[in-house]
N, C-alpha and C positions, 0 to 999 in steps of 0.2 A: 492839838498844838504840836505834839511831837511829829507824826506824818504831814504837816507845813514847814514843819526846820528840815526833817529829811529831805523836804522836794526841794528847797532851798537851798542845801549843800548842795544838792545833784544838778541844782540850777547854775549854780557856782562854777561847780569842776565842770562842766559844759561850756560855761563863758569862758571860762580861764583857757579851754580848750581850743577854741573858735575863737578868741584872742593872738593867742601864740599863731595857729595857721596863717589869720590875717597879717600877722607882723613879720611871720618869714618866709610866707608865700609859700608852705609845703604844708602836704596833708600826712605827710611821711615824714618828720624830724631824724629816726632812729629806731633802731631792731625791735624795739618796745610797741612802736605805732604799728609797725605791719611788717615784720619779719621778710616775707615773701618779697614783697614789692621793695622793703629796702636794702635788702641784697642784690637782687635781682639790677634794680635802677644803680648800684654802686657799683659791679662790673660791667654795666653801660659808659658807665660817666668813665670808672679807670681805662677803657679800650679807646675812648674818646679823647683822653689826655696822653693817651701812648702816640695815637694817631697824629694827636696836634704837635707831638714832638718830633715823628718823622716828615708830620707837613714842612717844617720847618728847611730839613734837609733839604729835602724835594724842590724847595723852593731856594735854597744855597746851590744846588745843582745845575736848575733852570737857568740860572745870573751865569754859572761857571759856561755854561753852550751859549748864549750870549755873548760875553763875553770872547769864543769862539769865533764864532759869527764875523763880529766886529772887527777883529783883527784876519781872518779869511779876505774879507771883502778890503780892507785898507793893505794887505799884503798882494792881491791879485792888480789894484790900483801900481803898486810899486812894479811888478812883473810887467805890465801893459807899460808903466814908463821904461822899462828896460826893453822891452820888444821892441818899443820906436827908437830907442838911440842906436840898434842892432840894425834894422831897420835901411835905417841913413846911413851908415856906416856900411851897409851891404851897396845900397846906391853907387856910393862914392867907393868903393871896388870896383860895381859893375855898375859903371854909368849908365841910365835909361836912353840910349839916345830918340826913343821914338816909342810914342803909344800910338798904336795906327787902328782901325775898324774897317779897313777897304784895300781892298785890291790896289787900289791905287797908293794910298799912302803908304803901304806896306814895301811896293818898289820903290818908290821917291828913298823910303827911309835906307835902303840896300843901297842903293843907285848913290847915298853921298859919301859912302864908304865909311865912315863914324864907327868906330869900334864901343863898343857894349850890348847894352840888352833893348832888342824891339821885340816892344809886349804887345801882343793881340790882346784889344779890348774887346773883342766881340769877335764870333764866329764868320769864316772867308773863304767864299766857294772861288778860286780862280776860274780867269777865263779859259776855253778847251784849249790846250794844248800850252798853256802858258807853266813855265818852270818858276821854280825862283830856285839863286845862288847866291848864299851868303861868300863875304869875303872873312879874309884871316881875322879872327876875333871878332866876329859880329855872332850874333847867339839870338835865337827864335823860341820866343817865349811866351805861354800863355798870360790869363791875368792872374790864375791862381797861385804863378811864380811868387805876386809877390805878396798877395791877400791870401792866405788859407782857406777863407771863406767864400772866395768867388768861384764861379763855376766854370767847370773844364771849357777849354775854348778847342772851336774843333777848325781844321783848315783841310779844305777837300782839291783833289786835282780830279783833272778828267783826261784821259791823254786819249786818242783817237787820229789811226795810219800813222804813229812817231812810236819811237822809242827812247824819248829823255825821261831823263829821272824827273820825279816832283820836286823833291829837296834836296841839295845838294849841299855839304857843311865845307868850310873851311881849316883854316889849322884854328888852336883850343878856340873852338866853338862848343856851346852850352844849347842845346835843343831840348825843351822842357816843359810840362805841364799841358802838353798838345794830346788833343786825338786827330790824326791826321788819317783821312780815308785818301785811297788812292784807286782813280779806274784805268782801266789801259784796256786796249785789244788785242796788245802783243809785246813779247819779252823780246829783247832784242840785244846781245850784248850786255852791259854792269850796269842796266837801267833796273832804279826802283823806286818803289814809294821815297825812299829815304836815303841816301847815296852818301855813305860815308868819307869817299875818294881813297888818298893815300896818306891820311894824317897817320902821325908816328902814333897819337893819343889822341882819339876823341869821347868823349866824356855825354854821356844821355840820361836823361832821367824824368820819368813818372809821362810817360810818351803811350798811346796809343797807337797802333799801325795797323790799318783796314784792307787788304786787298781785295777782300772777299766778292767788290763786285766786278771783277776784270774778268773780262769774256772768258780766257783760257784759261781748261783746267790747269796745264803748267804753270803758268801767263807769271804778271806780275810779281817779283819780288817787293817784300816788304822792307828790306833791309839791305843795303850791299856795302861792302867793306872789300879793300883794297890793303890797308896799313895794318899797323897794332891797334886792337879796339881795349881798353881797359873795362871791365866791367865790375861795375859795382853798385850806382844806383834803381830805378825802375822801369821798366820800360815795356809793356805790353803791347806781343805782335799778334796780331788775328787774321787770317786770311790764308790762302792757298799757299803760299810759299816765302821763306825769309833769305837768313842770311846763306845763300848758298852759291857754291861754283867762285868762292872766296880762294884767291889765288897770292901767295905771297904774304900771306898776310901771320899776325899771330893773336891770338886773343886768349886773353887772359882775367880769368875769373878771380876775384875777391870776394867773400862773402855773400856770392851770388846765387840766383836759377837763373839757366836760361834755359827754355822750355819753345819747345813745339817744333821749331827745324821740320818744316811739313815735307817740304819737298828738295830732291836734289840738295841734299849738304853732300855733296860733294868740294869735301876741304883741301884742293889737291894743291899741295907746297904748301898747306897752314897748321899751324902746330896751336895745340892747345894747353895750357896751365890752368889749373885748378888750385886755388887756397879756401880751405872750407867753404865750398860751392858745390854746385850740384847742378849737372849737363841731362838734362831728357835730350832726346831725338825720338822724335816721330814722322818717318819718311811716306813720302804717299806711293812712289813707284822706285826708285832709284836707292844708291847704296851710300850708305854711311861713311865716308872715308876720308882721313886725314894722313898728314904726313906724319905726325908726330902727338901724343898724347902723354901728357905729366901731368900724375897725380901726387900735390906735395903735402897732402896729410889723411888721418884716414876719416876723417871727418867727411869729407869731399867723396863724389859718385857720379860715376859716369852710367846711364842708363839708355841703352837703346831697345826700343820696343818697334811693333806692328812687323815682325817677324822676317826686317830686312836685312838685306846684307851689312853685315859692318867688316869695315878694311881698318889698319891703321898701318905706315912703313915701321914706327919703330915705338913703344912705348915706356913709357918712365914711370916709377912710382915708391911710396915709400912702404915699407911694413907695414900690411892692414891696411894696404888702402881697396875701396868696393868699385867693381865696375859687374854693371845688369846687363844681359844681352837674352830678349825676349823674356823677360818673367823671372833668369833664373838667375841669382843673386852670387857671384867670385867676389875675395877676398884674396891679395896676395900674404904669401906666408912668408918671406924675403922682400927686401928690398930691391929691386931693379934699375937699372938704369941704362936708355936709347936699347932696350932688346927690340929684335927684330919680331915683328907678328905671325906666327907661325902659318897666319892663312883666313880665310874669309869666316866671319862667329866664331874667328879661335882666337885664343888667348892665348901670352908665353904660361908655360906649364908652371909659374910660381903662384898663379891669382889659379883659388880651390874653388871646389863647390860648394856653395853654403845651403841647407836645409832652408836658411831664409827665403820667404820670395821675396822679389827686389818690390822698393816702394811704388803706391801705386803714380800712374800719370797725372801733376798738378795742372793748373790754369796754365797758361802763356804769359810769362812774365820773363824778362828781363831786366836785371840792371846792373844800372852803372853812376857814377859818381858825376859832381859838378866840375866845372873849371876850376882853378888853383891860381886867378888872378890877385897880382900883389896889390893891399891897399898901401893909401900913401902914408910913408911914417908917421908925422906929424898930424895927419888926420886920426888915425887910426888911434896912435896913443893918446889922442886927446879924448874919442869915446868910447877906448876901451875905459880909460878911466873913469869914466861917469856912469859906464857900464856898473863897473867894479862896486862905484862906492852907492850905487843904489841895491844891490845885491847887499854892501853889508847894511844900510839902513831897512833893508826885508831882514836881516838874520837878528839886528835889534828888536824889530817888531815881532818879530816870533818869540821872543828871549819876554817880552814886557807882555805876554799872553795870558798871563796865570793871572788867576781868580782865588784868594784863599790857599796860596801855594800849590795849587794844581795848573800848571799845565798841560793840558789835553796836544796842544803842537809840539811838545817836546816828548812826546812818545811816556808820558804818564798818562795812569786811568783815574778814573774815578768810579764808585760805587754809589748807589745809589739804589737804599730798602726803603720797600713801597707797605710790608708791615710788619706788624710787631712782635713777631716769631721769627723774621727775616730769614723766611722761607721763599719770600717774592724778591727779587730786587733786577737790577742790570747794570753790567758791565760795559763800563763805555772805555772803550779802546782808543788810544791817545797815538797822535801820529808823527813820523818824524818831517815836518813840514819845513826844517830849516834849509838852508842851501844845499849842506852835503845831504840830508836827505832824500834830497828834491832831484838829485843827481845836474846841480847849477855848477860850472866851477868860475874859476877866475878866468876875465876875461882875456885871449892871446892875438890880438887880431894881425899876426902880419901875411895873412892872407883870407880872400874872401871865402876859403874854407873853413877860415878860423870863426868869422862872420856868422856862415851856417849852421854850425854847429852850434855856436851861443843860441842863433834864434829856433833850433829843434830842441837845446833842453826848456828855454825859455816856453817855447809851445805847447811842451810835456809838460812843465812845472804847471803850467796856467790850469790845463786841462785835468792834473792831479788836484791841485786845490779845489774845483770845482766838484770833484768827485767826494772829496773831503767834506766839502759842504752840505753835500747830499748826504752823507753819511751823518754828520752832527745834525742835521736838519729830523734827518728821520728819530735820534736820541733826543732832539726838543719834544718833536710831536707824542713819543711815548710819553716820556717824562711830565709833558705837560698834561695831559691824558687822565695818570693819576694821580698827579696834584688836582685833575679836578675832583675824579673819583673820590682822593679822600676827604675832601673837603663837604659832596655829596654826605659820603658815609658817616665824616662827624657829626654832621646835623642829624642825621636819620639818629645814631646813638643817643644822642642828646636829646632827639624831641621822646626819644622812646622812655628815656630815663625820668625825663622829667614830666610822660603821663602819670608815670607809677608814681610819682611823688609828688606834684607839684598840686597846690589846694584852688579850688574852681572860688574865686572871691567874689563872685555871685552869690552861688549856694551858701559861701560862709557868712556873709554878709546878711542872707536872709534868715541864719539861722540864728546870727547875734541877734536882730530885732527881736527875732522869736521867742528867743531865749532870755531877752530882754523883757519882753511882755510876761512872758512867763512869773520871771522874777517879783514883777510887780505885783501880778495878780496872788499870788503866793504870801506876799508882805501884806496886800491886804486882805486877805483869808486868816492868817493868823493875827492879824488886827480883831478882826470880828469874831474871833474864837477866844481871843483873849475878854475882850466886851464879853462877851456870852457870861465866861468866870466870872466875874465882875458882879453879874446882875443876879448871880446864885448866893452870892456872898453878903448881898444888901437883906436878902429874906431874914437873916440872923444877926 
């Protein structure tokens, strides 16, 4: 009887056992059940709750680049409305009179004499021997003058037994976005690809100049200039020979390279000024010579290479300004002024010798600046002004950017730890995306320079944001990366925690019945042990 109560306590503390697991789904309650497994499974579950509180972040982060995003793409929508009222407003400065694709329509459009801009839509091989001559303020323009995105337009001559120029400018004419190839059999006199005449200012930019297939190695000039040429915006010559045997003339560098001078610059009566620019000559046979050379800061550098003669009658310069002749690098140590040139690769005795070599030889580039055509007041202040106030409704939207007080467009960061040692994280670098950032200013349009410049910051700003976007794009794709990782890794915590702990309700289930059966068999074992007593008791 007594080893039937014992198995029945033990049947007990077994149910009561296989009770509890069943009711709280763990086979591991506490340190008591399984020490190992329930420590072990409770810095499981603690790294997993750490985790789930940096998911959190990670996930306040994601919304905050979002939120980025959002206002990127409705600020670039604002910029794109600003580039078309710029746009229009540049039109009506420089009225289109003619979009031409043909030889034909290209002279009708000269031929009515309409002051503004005729845009090549498409590339035009003139017939042999055929020139064109713009008149005063007519300007030849490709289509990429007035799309960024369209493609260079090319205009080819062919000259054969003549000696006219291809292209011939007028006074402020604007010659632009061209690659103009030019062929000839013979130089002949101030013929060139490009003939500037006697304009007091002609003004060129982002131009190609080809002579390269003209019979004579002297042959074809690229470029020829009679007047003052201002130089400031672009203009690349390629070919055998440019602007040279330029007589009376003066040209004057702003900001500029002009590079390559292959053949014959022979500058005789033309004087040169320099304002932080920078003159290569590269001569094929002949000598380098001008009347007159001024260098007016020392930024600027006059470099003559391929080991020809250079001449100058008289030249000007300020303290420390560089002139290179073959390789080897002068600095004047005084300032001078109209001194006479002591004689052929000599210098007045103020410009030293520098240990420096002079810089090497760049591409063939020129430039020079647009027209300075007036817009009309009334036009103009009407869309500077809508310029203006869409500018300040972008510096609103940058301003209403922030997500939980972080704006990433106003040049704030945010942080963001990936775990719980915040030994992982990343730094996301916040930008100054508003206007004066953006280098946008207010709009001034009382000329179509003023025009131009709006729509090169406006191009800049576009092309920055875009960049920007790239850049946040790339802090989604981390960011989002490991928010999935750690969401991965909570589970993986979790299902590991709760092997070691968690009670299989099969097995407990089968071992209640068991334990069940048990019990009974047990109750009635001690039933019939008790009967037994009973029937020993009757004998007496």
């Amino acid at each position: 009887m007594r080893n039937n109560l014992l198995s029945l306590q033990q049947t007990a503390k077994l149910q009561d056992l296989t009770q509890n697991r069943l009711a709280t789904g763990l086979k591991v309650n506490s340190a008591i059940d399984n020490p190992s497994s329930y420590y072990t499974a409770q810095s499981l579950s603690n790294r997993a709750e750490d985790l789930n509180v940096l998911l959190d972040a990670m996930s306040q982060g994601i919304q905050t680049l979002k939120a980025v995003n959002e206002s990127i793409e409705a600020g670039t929508k604002f910029l794109e409305q600003a580039k078309s009222v710029a746009n229009s407003a540049l039109e009506t400065a420089q009225p289109v009179v003619a979009k031409v694709s043909t030889e034909a329509e290209l002279l009708a459009a000269i031929d009515s004499g309409k002051k503004g801009l005729i845009v090549l839509t498409s590339d035009i091989t003139m017939s042999a021997n055929q020139n064109i001559v713009l008149g005063d303020g007519q300007s030849l323009v490709g289509a990429r003058y007035l799309d960024k995105n369209a493609a260079q337009t090319e205009l080819v001559f062919d000259f054969q037994g003549t000696a006219l120029s291809g292209l011939s400018a007028g006074e402020n004419t604007l010659i632009s976005d061209l690659n103009i190839t030019f062929k000839s059999d013979r130089r002949i006199g101030y013929s060139g690809a490009v003939n500037l005449g006697n304009q007091s200012v002609i003004q060129n930019t982002n131009i190609t100049i080809d002579t390269s297939a003209s019979a004579e190695v002297a042959g074809a000039r690229a470029l020829v200039a009679l007047g003052t040429v201002t130089v400031k915006g672009t203009v690349n010559l390629r070919g055998i020979s440019n602007m040279d045997r330029t007589t009376a003339g003066k040209f004057e560098l702003h900001n500029a390279t002009l590079n390559g001078l292959t053949n014959d610059f022979g500058f005789t009566d033309t004087s040169l000024v320099l304002y932080n620019s920078v003159l290569n000559s590269s001569s094929l046979h002949d000598s380098f010579v001008m009347s007159e050379i001024d260098i007016r800061d020392t930024t600027s550098l006059v470099n003559v290479k391929d080991d020809k003669a250079f001449a100058a009658t008289k030249i000007s310069a300020v303290k420390g300004a560089n002139f290179a002749i073959n390789g080897k690098l002068y600095t004047s140590s005084a300032a001078i002024n109209s001194v006479e040139a002591p004689g052929e690769n000599t210098l007045p005795p103020e410009f030293v010798l520098q240990t420096t070599a002079a810089p090497a030889f760049p591409d063939i580039v020129v430039e020079m600046t647009k027209p300075l055509e007036q817009v009309p007041k009334e036009e103009s202040a009407s869309s500077a002004s809508q310029f203006n106030q869409i500018l300040t409704q972008y510096d609103n939207l940058i301003n209403d950017s922030w997500y939980k007080g972080v704006n990433l467009l106003k040049s704030q960061d945010l942080k963001v730890v990936f775990n719980e040692s915040r030994t992982s994280d990343l730094d996301i670098k916040g930008v100054d995306a508003t206007t004066s950032g953006m280098g946008l200013e207010t709009a001034d349009w009382s000329s179509a320079a003023g025009v131009q410049e709006s729509l090169d910051q406006i191009d800049s700003a576009i092309n920055q944001l875009r960049l920007y976007a790239s850049e946040f794009g790339n802090y989604y794709q981390i960011v989002t990366t490991r928010e999935n990782f750690t969401n991965s890794l909570i589970n993986v915590l979790t299902e590991g925690a709760d092997q070691l702990t968690l009670a299989d309700m099969n097995q407990e289930s089968a071992n209640m019945l068991a334990l069940q059966t048990r019990q009974q068999l047990a109750v009635n074992s001690l039933s019939l042990a008790s009967q037994a007593s009973q029937s020993v008791l009757k004998l007496f």
